[in-house]
C-alpha positions as CSV (number, residue, x, y, z in Angstrom):
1,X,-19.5,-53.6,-0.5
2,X,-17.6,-50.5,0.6
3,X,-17.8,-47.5,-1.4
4,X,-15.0,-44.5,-1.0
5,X,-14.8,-41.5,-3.2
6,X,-11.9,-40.0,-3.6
7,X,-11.9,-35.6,-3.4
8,X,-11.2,-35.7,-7.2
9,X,-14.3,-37.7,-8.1
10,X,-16.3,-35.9,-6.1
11,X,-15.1,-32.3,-7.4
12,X,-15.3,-34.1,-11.5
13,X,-19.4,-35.2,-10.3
14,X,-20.0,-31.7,-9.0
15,X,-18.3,-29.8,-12.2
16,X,-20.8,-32.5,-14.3
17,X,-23.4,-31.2,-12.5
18,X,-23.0,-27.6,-12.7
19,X,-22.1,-27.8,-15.9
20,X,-25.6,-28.5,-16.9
21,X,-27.4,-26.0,-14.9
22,X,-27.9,-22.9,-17.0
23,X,-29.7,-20.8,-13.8
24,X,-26.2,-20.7,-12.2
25,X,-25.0,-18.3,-14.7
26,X,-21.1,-20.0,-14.7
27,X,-19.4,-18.1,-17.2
28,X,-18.8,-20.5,-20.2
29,X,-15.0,-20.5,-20.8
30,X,-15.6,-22.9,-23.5
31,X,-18.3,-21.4,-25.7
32,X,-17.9,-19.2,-28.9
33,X,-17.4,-15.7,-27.9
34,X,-20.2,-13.4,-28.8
35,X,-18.8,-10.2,-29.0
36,X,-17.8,-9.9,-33.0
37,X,-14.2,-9.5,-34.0
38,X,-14.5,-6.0,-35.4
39,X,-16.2,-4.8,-32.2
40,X,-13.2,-5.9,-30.2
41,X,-10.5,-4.7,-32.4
42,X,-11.9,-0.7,-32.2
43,X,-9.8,1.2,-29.8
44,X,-11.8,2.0,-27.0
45,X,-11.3,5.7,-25.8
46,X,-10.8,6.3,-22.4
47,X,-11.3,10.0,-21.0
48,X,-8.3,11.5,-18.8
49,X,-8.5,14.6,-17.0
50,X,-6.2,17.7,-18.2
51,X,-3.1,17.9,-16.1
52,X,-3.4,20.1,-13.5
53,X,-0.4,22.3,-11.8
54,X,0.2,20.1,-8.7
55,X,0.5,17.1,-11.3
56,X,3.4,18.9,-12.7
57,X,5.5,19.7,-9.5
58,X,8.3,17.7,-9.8
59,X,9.1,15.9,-6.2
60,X,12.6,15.6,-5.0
61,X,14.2,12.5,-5.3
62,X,14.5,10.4,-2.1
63,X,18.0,10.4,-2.1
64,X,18.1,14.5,-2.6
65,X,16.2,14.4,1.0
66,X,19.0,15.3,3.8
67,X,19.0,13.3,6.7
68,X,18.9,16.1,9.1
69,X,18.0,19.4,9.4
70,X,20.2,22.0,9.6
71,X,18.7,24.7,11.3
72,X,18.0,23.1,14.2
73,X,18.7,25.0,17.7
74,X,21.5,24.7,19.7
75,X,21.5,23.0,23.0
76,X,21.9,25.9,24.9
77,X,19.0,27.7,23.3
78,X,16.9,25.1,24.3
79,X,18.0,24.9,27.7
80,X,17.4,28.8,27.9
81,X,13.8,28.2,26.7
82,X,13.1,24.8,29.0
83,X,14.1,27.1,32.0
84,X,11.4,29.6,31.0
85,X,8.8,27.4,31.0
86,X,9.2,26.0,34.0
87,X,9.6,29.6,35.7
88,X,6.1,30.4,34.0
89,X,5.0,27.0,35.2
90,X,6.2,27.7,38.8
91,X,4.3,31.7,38.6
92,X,1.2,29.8,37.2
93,X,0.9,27.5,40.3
94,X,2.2,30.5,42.7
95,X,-0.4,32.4,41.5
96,X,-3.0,29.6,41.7
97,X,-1.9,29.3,45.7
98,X,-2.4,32.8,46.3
99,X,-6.0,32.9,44.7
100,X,-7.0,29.6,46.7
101,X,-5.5,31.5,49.9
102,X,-7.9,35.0,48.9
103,X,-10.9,33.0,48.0
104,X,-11.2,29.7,49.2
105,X,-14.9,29.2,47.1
106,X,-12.9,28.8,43.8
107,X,-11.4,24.9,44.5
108,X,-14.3,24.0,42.3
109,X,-14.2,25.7,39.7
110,X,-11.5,25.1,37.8
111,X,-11.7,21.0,37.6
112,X,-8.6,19.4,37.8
113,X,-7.0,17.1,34.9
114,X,-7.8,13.6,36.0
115,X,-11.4,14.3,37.3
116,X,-14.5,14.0,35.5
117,X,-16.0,17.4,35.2
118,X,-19.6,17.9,36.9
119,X,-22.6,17.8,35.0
120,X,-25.2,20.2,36.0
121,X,-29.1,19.1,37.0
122,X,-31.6,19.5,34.6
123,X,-33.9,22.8,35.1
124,X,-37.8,22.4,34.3
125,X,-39.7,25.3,33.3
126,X,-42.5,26.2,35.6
C-alpha cells in the first residue's frame, strides 16, 4: 500500500503536535487573556523630551529650494584662476628641477605619489 502525504496534512500533524507541547512557549492566540480589563483600559504615559530650539527651526519647503545658485563665478573668473594654478604648478616643478640640479642627494627624500614610502630598520638598544 502506498502512502502520500500531502504538505497540508503534514503542516495540520505538526500544529497537533506543537500544540501540546507547553516547553515551546507558542504564544496562545486562543486562550483567555490574562491581563484584566481595567489594567488595559488605563492610559499608559509615555515620557517625551521638551522641545528643543533646533526642533523648532522651520525647514524650507522643497519646492522653495532654487535649482541653482546664483552667485556662482563667471567663466572668465575661473579661467583667470585655472591659469594661476597651473603657473604655481609650473614654478613648483621649476623649482623642484633646480633643487635636484644644486643637490642631487635629495631624489629620496621627498617620495613620489605612486611609490610606497620606505620604512626604516628597527634600532636595538645596546
Amino acid at each position: 500500500m502506498k502512502f502520500t502525504a500531502s504538505a497540508s496534512s503534514i503542516v495540520f500533524m505538526m500544529c497537533i503536535f506543537l500544540a501540546g507541547c507547553d516547553s515551546i512557549h507558542i504564544p496562545q492566540l486562543l486562550q483567555h487573556d490574562e491581563v484584566p480589563p481595567e489594567i488595559r483600559d488605563q492610559p499608559r504615559l509615555v515620557e517625551t523630551p521638551a522641545p528643543s530650539a533646533e526642533d523648532e527651526k522651520d525647514w524650507p519647503l522643497l519646492g522653495n529650494v532654487p535649482f541653482k545658485p546664483d552667485d556662482f563665478s563667471p567663466k572668465i573668473v575661473n579661467d583667470h584662476y585655472m591659469n594661476e594654478l597651473e603657473f604655481h604648478r609650473d614654478e613648483a616643478e621649476a623649482a623642484k628641477k633646480k633643487a635636484l640640479e644644486e643637490d642631487p642627494t635629495l631624489t629620496n627624500a621627498a617620495p613620489q605619489n605612486n611609490s610606497v614610502p620606505q620604512l626604516m630598520a628597527p634600532q636595538f638598544l645596546k
